[in-house]
TIRO-652271 format. One record per residue (C-alpha): residue number from 1; x, z, y; residue in three letters. Coordinates in nm, 4 decimals, padded with zeros to 6 digits. Layout:
N
+-----+----------+----------+----------+-----+
|   k |       c1 |       c3 |       c2 |   r |
+-----+----------+----------+----------+-----+
| NUM |        X |        Z |        Y | ALA |
...
+-----+----------+----------+----------+-----+
This chain:
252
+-----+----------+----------+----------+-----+
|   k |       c1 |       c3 |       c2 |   r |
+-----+----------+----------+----------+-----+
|   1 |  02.1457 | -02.1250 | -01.3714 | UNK |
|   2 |  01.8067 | -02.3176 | -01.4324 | UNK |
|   3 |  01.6796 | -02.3092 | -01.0811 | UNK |
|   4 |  01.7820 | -02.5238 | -00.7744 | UNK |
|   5 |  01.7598 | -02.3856 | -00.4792 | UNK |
|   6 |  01.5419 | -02.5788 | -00.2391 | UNK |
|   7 |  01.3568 | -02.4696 |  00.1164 | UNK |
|   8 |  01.0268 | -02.5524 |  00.2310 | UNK |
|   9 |  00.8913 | -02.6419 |  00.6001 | UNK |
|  10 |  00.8621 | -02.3727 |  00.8529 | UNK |
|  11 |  01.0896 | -02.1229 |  00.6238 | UNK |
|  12 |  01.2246 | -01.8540 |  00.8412 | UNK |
|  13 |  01.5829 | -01.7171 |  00.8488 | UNK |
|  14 |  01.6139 | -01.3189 |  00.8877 | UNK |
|  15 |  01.9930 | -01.2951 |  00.9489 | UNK |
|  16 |  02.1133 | -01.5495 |  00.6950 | UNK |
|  17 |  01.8404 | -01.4797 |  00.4171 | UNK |
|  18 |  01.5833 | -01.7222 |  00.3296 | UNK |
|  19 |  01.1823 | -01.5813 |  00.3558 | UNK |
|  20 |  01.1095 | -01.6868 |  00.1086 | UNK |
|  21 |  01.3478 | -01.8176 | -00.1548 | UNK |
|  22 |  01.2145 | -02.1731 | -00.2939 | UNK |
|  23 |  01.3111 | -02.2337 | -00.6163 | UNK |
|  24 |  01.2475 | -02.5512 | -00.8419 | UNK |
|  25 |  01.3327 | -02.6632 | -01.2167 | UNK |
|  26 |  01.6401 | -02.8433 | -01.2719 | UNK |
|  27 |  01.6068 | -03.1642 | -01.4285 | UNK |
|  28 |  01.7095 | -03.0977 | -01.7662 | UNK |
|  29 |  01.4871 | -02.7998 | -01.7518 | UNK |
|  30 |  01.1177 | -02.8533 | -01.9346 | UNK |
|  31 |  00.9828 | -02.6620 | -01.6605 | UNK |
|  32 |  00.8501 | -02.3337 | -01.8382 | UNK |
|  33 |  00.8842 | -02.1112 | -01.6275 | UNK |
|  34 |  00.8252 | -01.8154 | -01.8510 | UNK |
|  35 |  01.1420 | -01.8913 | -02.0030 | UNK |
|  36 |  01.2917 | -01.9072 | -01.7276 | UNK |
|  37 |  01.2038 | -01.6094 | -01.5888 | UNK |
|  38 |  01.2778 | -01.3959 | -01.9259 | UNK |
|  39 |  01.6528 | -01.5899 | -01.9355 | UNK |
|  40 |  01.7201 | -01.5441 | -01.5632 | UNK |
|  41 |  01.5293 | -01.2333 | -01.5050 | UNK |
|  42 |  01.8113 | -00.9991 | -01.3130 | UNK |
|  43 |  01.9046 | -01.2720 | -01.0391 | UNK |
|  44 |  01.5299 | -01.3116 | -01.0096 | UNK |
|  45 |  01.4973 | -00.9537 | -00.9423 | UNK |
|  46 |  01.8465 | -00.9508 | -00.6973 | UNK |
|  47 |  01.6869 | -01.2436 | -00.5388 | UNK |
|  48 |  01.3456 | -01.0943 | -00.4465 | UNK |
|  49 |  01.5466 | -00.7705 | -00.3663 | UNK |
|  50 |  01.7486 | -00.9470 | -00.0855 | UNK |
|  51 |  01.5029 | -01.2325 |  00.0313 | UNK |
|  52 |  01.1564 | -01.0114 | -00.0263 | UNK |
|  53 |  00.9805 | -01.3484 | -00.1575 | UNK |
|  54 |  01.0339 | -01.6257 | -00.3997 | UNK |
|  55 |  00.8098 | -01.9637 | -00.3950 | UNK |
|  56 |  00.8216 | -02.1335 | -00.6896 | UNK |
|  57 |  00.7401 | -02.5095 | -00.7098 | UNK |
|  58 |  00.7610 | -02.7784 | -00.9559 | UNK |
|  59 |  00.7165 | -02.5692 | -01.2887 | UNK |
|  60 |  00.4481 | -02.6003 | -01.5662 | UNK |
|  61 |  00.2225 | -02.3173 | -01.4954 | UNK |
|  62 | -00.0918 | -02.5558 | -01.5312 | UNK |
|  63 | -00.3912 | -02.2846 | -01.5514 | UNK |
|  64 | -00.4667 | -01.8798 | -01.5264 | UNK |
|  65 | -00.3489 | -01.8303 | -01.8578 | UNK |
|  66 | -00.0140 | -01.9857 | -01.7906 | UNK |
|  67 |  00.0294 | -01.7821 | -01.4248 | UNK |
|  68 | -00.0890 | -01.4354 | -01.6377 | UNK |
|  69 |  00.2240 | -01.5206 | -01.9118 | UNK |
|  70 |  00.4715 | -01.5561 | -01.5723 | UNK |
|  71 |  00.3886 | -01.2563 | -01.4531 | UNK |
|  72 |  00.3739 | -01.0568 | -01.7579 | UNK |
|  73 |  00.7480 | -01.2209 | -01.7905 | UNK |
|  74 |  00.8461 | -01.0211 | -01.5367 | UNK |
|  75 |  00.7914 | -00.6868 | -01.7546 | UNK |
|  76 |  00.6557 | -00.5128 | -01.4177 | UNK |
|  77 |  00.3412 | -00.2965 | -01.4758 | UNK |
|  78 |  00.0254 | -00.4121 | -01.3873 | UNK |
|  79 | -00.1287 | -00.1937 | -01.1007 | UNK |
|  80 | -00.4996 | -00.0316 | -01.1705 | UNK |
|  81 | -00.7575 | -00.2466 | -00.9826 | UNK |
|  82 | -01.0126 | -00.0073 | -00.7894 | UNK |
|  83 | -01.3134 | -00.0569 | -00.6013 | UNK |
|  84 | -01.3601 | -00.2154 | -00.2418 | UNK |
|  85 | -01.5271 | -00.4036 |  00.0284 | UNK |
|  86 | -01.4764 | -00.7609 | -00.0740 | UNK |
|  87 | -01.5937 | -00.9506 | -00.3457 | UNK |
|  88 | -01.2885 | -01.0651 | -00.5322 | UNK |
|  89 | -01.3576 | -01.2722 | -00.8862 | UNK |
|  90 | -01.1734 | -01.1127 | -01.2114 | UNK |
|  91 | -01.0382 | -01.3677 | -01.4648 | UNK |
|  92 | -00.7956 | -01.1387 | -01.6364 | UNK |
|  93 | -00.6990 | -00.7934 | -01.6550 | UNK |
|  94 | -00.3972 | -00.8641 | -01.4480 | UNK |
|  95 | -00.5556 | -01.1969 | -01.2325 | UNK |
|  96 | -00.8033 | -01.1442 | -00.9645 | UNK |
|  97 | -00.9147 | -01.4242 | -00.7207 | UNK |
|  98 | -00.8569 | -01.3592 | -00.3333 | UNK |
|  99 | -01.1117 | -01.2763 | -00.1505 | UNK |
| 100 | -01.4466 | -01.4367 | -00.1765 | UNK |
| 101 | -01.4769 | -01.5630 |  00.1955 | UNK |
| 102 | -01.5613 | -01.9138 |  00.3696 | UNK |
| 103 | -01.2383 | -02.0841 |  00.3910 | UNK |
| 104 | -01.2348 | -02.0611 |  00.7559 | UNK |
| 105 | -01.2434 | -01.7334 |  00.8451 | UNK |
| 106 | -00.9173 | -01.5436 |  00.9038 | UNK |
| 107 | -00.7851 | -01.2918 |  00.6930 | UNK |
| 108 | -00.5319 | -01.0886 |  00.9054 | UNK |
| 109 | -00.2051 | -01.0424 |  00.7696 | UNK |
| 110 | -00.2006 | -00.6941 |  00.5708 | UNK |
| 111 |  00.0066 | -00.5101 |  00.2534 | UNK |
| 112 | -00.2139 | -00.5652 |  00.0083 | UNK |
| 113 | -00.4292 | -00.1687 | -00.0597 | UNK |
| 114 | -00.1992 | -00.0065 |  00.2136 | UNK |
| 115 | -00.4975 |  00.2593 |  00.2897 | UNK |
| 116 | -00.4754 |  00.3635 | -00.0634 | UNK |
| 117 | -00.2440 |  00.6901 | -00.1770 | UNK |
| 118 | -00.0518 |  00.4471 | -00.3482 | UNK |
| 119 | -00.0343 |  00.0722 | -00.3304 | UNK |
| 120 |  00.1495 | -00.1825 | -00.5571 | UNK |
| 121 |  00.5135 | -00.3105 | -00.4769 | UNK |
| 122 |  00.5134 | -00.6799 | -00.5440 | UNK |
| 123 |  00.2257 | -00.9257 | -00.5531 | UNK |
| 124 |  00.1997 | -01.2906 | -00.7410 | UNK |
| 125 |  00.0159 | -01.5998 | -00.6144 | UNK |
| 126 | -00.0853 | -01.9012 | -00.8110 | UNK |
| 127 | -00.2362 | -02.2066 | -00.6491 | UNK |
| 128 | -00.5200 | -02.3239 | -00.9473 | UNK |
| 129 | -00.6510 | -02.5961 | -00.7020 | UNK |
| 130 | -00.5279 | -02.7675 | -00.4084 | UNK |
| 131 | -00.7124 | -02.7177 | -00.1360 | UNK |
| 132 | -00.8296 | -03.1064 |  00.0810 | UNK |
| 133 | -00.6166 | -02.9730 |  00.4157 | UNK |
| 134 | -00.4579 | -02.6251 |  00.5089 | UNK |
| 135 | -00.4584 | -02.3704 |  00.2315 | UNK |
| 136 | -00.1244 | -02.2147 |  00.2498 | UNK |
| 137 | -00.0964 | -01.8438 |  00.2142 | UNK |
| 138 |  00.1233 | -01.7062 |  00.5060 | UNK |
| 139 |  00.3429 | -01.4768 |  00.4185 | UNK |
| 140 |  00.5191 | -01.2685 |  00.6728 | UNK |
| 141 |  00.8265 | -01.0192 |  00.6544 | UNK |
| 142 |  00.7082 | -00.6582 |  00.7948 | UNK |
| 143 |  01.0200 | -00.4804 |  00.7918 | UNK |
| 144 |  01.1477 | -00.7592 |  01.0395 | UNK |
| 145 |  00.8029 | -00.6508 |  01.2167 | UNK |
| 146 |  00.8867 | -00.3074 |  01.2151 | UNK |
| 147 |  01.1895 | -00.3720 |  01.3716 | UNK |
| 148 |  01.0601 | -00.5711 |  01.6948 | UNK |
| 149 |  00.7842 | -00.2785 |  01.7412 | UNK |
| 150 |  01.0634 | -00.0476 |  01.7310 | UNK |
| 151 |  01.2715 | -00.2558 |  01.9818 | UNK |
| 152 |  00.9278 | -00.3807 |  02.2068 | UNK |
| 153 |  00.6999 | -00.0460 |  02.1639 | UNK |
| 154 |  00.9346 |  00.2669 |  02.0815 | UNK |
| 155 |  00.6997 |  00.5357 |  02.2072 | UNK |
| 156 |  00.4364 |  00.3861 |  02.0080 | UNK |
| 157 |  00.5945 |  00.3483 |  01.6534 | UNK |
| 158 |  00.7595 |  00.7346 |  01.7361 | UNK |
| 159 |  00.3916 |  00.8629 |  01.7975 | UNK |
| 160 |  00.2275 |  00.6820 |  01.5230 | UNK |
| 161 |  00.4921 |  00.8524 |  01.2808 | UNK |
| 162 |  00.4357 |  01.1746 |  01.4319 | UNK |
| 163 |  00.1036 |  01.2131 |  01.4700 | UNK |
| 164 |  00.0221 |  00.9550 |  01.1745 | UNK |
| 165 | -00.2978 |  00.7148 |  01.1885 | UNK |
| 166 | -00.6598 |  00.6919 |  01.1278 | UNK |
| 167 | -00.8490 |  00.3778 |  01.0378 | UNK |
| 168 | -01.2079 |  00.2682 |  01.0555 | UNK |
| 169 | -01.3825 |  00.0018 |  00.8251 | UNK |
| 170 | -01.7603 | -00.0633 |  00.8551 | UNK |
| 171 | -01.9105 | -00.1897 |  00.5283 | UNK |
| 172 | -02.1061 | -00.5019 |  00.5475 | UNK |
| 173 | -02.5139 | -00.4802 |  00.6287 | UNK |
| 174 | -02.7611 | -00.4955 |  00.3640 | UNK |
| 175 | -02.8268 | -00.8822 |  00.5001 | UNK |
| 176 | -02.4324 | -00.9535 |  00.5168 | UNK |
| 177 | -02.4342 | -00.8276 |  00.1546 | UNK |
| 178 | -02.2564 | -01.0862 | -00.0792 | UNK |
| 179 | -02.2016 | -01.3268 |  00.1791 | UNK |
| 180 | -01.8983 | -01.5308 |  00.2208 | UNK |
| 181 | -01.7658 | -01.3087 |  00.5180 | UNK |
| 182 | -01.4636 | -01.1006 |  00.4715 | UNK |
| 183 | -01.5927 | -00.7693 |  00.4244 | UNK |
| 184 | -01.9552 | -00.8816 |  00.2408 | UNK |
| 185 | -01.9771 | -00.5951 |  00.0529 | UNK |
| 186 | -02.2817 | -00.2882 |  00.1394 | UNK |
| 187 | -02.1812 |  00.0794 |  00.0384 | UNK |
| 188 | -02.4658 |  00.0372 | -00.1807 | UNK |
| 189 | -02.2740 | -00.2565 | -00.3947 | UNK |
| 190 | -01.9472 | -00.0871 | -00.3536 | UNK |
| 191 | -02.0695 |  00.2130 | -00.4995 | UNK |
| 192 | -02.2958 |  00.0721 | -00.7241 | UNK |
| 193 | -02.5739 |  00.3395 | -00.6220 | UNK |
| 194 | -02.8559 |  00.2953 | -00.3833 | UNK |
| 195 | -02.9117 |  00.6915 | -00.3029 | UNK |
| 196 | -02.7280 |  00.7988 | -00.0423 | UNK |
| 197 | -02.6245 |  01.1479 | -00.1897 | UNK |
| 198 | -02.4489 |  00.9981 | -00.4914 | UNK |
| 199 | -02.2573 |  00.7651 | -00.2573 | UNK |
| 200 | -02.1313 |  01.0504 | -00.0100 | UNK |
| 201 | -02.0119 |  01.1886 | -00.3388 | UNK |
| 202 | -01.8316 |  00.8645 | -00.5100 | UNK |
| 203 | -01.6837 |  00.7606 | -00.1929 | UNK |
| 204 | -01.3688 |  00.9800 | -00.1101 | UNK |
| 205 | -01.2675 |  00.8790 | -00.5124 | UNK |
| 206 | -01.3656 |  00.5063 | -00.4223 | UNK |
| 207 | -01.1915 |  00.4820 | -00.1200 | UNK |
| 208 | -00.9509 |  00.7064 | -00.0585 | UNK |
| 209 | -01.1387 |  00.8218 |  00.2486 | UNK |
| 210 | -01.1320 |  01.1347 |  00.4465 | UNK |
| 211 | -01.4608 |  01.0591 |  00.6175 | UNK |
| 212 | -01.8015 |  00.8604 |  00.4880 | UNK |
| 213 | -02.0841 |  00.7826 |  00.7544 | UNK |
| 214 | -02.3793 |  00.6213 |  00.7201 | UNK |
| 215 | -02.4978 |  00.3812 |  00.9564 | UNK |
| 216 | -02.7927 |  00.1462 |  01.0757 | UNK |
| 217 | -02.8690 | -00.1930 |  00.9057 | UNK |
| 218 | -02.7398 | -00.0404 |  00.5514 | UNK |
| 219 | -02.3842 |  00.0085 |  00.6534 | UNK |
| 220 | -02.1621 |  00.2892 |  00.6241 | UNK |
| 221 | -01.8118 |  00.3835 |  00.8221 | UNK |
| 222 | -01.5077 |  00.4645 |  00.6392 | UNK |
| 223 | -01.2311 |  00.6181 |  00.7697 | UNK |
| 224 | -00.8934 |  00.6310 |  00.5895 | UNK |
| 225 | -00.6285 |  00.8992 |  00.6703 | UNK |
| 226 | -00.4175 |  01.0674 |  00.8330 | UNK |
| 227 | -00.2178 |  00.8025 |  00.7039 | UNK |
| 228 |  00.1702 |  00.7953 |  00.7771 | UNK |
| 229 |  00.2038 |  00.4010 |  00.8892 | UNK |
| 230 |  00.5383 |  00.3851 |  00.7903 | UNK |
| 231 |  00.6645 |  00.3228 |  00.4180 | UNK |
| 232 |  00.9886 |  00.3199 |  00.2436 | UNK |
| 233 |  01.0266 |  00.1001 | -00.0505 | UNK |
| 234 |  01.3242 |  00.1512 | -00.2281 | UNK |
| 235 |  01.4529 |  00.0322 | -00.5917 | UNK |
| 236 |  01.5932 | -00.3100 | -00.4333 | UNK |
| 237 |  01.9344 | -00.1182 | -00.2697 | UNK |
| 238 |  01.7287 | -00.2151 |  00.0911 | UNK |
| 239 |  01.4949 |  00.0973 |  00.1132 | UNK |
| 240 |  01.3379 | -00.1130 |  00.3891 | UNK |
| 241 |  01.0411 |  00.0601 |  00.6314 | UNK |
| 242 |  00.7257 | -00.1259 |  00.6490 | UNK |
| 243 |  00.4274 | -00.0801 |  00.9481 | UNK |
| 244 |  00.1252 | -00.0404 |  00.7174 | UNK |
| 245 | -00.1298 | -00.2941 |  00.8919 | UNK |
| 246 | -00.0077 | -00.3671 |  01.2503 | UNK |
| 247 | -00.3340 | -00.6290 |  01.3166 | UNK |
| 248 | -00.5945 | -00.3642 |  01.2284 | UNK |
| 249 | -00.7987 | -00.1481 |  01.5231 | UNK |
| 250 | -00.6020 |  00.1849 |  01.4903 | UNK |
| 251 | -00.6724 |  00.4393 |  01.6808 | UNK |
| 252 | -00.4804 |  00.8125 |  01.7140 | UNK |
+-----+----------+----------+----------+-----+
């Protein structure tokens, strides 16, 4: 094998099993990682299967171009990018920046377009610059989640699968507009349309909402659902259940 297995500080154990998996180059390797990952592909994919993330450090993946070649290595599909509420940069057809925000506000932890019918299975990082202090993206396990709601809330979870959930997003104000908070985009640049009865009508297709409400100040309410909160992904012989967003403001 051309990877060593390594660990990195504040790694957490579930059972036995690494989250995540840190692996580095051996030192007879050159460090491309695209070849690595086309000669070692299977245990890469048993390895994400069993440890649901894998860190890589120490390769030569040395600019966008380079991280869009890794992932394409992979062979996995590239999910359809749709329209939202942040302002996210595009470099590539499969590379978007995160979101456009001031580095210190917090981004709750979230699966990645979980309001959406569908929503992709894996995701890839790639560090282009080092940020001067902080900067790591915190990853954490939501099955493992799941399973302390189910043991600390039962009634909850059991209702919330029942009755499934609804979810409410405000868009951001006409003066928040393009701004470096989280959500800094109007309805009117989400939409791309100023009048009011186009937007009502791009919106559901937009957002996958059930509701569209315009507000004061130039912003508009979305609400998502009834959304089942909790999601089976199979294909890695797990078929683990995920909570959908368990830091967001939902209500039943």
């Amino acid at each position: 094998m051309e990877f060593i297995d390594s660990s990195v500080e504040k790694e957490q154990l579930v059972g036995d099993v690494a989250f995540p998996k840190t692996l580095l180059p051996t030192d007879s390797s050159d460090g491309d990682l695209v070849k690595l990952v086309l000669a070692e592909r299977e245990m890469l994919f048993a390895d994400l299967g069993r440890h649901s993330a894998l860190l890589f450090r120490g390769f030569q993946v040395n600019s966008v171009d380079d991280f869009e070649r890794v992932v394409e290595a992979f062979g996995w599909d590239a999910y359809p990018a749709t329209k939202g509420v942040t302002t996210r940069t595009k470099f590539s057809d499969r590379v978007y920046s995160t979101n456009v925000a001031a580095p210190e506000l917090l981004i709750n932890f979230h699966h990645e377009m979980s309001l959406r019918p569908s929503m992709p299975s894996k995701l890839f990082f790639y560090c282009s610059e080092a940020s001067p202090e902080g900067g790591e993206t915190l990853l954490v396990s939501s099955d493992v989640v799941l399973q302390r709601m189910e043991q600390r809330m039962p009634e909850f979870v059991a209702k919330a699968a029942k009755l499934f959930l609804l979810y409410n997003m405000n868009t951001a104000s006409d003066i928040e507009a393009d701004s470096l908070i989280v959500i800094n985009k109007s309805w009117k640049s989400a939409l791309g349309t100023d009048d009011e009865a186009e937007a009502a009508k791009r919106a559901p297709e937009a957002f996958s909402c059930s509701s569209f409400r315009f507000l004061e100040e130039g912003r508009a309410e979305i609400t998502v659902g009834p959304l089942n909160p909790i999601r089976v992904f199979g294909g890695n012989g797990h078929g683990l259940s995920h909570f959908s967003a368990t830091t967001k403001p939902w209500k039943t």
